[in-house]
C-alpha positions as CSV (number, residue, x, y, z in Angstrom):
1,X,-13.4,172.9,-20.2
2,X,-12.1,169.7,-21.0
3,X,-9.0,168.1,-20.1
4,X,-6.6,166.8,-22.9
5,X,-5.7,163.7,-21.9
6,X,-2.1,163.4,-21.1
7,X,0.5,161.4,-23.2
8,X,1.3,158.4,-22.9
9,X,5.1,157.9,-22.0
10,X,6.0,156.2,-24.8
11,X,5.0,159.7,-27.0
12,X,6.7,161.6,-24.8
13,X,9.8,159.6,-24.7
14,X,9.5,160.1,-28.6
15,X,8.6,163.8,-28.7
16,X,11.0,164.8,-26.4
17,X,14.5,162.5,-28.2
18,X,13.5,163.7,-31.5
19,X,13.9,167.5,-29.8
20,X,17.1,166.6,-28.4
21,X,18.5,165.0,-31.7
22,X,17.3,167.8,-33.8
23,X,18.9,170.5,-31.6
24,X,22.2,168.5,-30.4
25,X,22.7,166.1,-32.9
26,X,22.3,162.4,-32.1
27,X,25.7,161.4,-31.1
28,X,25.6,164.1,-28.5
29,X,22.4,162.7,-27.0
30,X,22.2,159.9,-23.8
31,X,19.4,158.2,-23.4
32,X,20.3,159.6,-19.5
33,X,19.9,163.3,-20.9
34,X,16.5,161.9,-22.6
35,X,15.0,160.1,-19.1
36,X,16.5,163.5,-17.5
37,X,14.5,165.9,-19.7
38,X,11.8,163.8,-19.3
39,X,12.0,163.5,-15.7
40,X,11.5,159.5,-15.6
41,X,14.0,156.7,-14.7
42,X,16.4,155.3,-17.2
43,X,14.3,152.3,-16.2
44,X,11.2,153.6,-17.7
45,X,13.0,154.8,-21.0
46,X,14.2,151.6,-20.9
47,X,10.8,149.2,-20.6
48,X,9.6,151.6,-23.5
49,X,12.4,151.3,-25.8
50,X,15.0,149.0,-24.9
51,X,17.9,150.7,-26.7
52,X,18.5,154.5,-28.3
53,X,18.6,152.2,-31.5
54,X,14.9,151.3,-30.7
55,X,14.1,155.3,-30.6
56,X,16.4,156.4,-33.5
57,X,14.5,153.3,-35.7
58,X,11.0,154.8,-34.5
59,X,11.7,158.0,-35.1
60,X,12.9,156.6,-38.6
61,X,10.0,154.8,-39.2
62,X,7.3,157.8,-38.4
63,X,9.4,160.1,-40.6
64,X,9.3,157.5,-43.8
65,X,5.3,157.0,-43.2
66,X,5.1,160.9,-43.2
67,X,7.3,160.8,-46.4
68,X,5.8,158.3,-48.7
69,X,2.2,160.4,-48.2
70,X,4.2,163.4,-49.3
71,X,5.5,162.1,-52.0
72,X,2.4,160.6,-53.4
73,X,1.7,163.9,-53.8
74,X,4.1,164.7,-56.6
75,X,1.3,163.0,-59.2
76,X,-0.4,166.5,-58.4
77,X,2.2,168.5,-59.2
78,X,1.1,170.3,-62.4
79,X,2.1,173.9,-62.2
80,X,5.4,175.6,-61.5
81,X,3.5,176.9,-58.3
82,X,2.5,173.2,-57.1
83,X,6.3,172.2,-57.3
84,X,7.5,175.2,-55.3
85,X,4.7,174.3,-52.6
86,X,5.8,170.3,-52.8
87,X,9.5,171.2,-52.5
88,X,9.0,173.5,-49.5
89,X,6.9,171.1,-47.9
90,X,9.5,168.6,-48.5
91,X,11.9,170.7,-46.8
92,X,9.5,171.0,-43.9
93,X,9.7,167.6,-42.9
94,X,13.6,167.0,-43.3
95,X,13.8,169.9,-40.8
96,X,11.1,168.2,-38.6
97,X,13.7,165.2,-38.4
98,X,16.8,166.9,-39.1
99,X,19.2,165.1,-37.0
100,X,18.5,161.9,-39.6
101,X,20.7,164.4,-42.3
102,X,22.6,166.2,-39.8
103,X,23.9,163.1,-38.5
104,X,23.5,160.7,-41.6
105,X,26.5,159.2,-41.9
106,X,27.4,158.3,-38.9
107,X,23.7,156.8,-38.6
108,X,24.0,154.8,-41.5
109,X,27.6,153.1,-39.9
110,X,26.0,152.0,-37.0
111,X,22.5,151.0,-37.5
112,X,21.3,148.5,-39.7
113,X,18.0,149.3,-40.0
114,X,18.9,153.0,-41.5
115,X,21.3,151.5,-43.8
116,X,19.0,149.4,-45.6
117,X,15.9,151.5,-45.6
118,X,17.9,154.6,-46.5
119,X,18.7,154.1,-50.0
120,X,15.0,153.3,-50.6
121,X,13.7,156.1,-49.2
122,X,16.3,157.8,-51.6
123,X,15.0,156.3,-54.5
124,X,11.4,157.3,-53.8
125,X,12.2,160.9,-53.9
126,X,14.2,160.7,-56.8
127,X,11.2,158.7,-59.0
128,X,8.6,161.5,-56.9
129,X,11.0,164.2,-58.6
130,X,11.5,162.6,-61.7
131,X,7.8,162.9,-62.0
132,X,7.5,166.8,-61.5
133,X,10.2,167.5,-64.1
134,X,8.2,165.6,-66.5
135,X,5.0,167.3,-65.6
136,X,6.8,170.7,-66.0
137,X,9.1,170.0,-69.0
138,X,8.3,171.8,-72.4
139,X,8.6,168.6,-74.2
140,X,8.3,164.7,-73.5
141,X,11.5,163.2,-73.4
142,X,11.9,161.8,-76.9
143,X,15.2,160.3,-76.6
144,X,17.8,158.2,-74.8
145,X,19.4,161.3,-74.0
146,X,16.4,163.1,-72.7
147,X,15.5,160.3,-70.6
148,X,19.6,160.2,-68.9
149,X,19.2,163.7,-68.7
150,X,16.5,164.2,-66.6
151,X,17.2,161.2,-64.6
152,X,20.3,163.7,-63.6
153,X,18.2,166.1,-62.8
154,X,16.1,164.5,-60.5
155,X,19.2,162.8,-59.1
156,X,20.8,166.4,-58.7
157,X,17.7,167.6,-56.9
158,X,17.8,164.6,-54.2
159,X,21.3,165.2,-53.7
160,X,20.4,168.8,-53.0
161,X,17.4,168.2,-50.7
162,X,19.6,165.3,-48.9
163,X,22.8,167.4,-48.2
164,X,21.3,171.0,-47.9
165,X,21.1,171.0,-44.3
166,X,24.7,170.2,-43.9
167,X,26.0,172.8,-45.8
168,X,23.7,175.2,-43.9
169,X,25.5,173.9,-40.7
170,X,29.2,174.4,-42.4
171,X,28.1,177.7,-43.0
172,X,26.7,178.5,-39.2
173,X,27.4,175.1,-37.2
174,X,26.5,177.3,-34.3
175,X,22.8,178.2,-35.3
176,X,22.0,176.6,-38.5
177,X,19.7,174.0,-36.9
178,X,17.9,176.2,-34.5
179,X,14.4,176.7,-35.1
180,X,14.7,180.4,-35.6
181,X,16.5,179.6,-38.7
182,X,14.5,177.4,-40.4
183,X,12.4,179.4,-42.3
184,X,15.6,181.2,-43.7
185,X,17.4,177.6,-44.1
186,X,13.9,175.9,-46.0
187,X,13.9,178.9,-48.5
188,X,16.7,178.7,-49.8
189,X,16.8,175.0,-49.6
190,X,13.7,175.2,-51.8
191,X,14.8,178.3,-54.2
192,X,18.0,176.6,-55.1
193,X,16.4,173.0,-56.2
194,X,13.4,174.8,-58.2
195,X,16.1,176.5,-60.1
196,X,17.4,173.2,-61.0
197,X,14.3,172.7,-63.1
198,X,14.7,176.0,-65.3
199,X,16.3,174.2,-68.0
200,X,13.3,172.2,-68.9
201,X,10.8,174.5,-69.0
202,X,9.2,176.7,-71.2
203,X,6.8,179.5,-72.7
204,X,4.3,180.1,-69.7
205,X,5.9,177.6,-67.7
206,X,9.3,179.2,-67.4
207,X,7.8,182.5,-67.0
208,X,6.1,181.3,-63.6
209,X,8.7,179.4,-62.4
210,X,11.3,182.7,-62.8
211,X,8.3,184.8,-61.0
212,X,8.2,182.2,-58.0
213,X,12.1,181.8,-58.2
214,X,12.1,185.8,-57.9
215,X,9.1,186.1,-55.4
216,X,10.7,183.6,-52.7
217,X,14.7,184.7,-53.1
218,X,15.9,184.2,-50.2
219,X,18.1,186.3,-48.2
220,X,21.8,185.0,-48.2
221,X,23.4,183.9,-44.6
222,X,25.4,185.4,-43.0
């Protein structure tokens, strides 16, 4: 049998401070407690990424890579079943880097490079969103008020995907961000922003949309 070959320190480094983020929230997390997990010298952390800034901004970077291809995705979206599977996979990879939203204000008063990539990656969803409710909409939006409208929609559903998590932790800050819960935490995440889109639908659209919406309900937390 063949060997995988081992990984490079660097990727470990990465693999194991977005772990540590996720589960005890950025603040809470020294690069000491990373090179101790890890079982290396601060030293080494060090050579590989000079500062926790230096991980935070890589970790940053990988997730908004993985998020633009995702959200080129939303030209697909042409069924009421494509948006649940875009939202929830959406949702997937905001709990893969959860401590960025856990933690996101106190990220974006300290480090630079969060708060002027942030409100970008912010506007990408929103335009990726405001595609899917005009894919799914009965009608074209024929007027002034159409267009404002649905702009609020799509702004609604960002602010929903951006803040879920939190109010998740509000309601269990002891166990909302551990991994047992995520499947629990995605679903409704996901339930609650397709429902936003009811409104705008339609005839057969509306009739899958409230089968999915009914299908995938959620169970409430405790």
């Amino acid at each position: 049998m063949t060997r995988k070959a081992p990984r490079r320190t660097a990727e470990r480094i990465l693999v194991s401070s977005l772990a540590l983020f996720n589960r005890f929230g950025e603040p809470n997390v020294s690069t000491t407690m990373i090179s101790a997990e890890l079982r290396i010298s601060p030293g080494n952390l060090y050579y590989h990424y000079p500062s926790k800034d230096e991980l935070i901004n890589t970790l940053f970077d990988q997730y908004q890579q993985a998020l633009g291809a995702l959200l080129a995705a939303a030209d697909e979206v042409r069924d009421a079943e494509d948006a649940w599977f875009f939202l929830h996979s959406l949702f997937e990879l905001i709990w893969e880097y959860r401590f960025l939203y856990r933690d996101l204000n106190h990220l974006l008063s300290r480090n630079r490079h969060l708060e002027t990539r942030f409100p970008d990656l912010l506007a990408r969803k929103k335009a990726a969103l405001r595609a899917i409710v005009d894919a799914l909409a009965d009608a074209p939006a024929a007027t002034a008020d159409d267009q404002r409208a649905r702009n609020a929609i799509a702004a609604s559903m960002v602010v929903l995907l951006t803040y879920w998590l939190s109010y998740e932790y509000v309601l269990q800050p002891r166990t909302a961000m551990e991994p047992e819960n995520a499947q629990d935490a995605l679903l409704r995440g996901a339930w609650h922003v397709l429902g936003l889109l009811m409104p705008y639908l339609g005839g057969a659209a509306r009739t899958q949309m409230l089968a999915l919406i009914d299908a995938y309900r959620p169970a409430d937390p405790p």
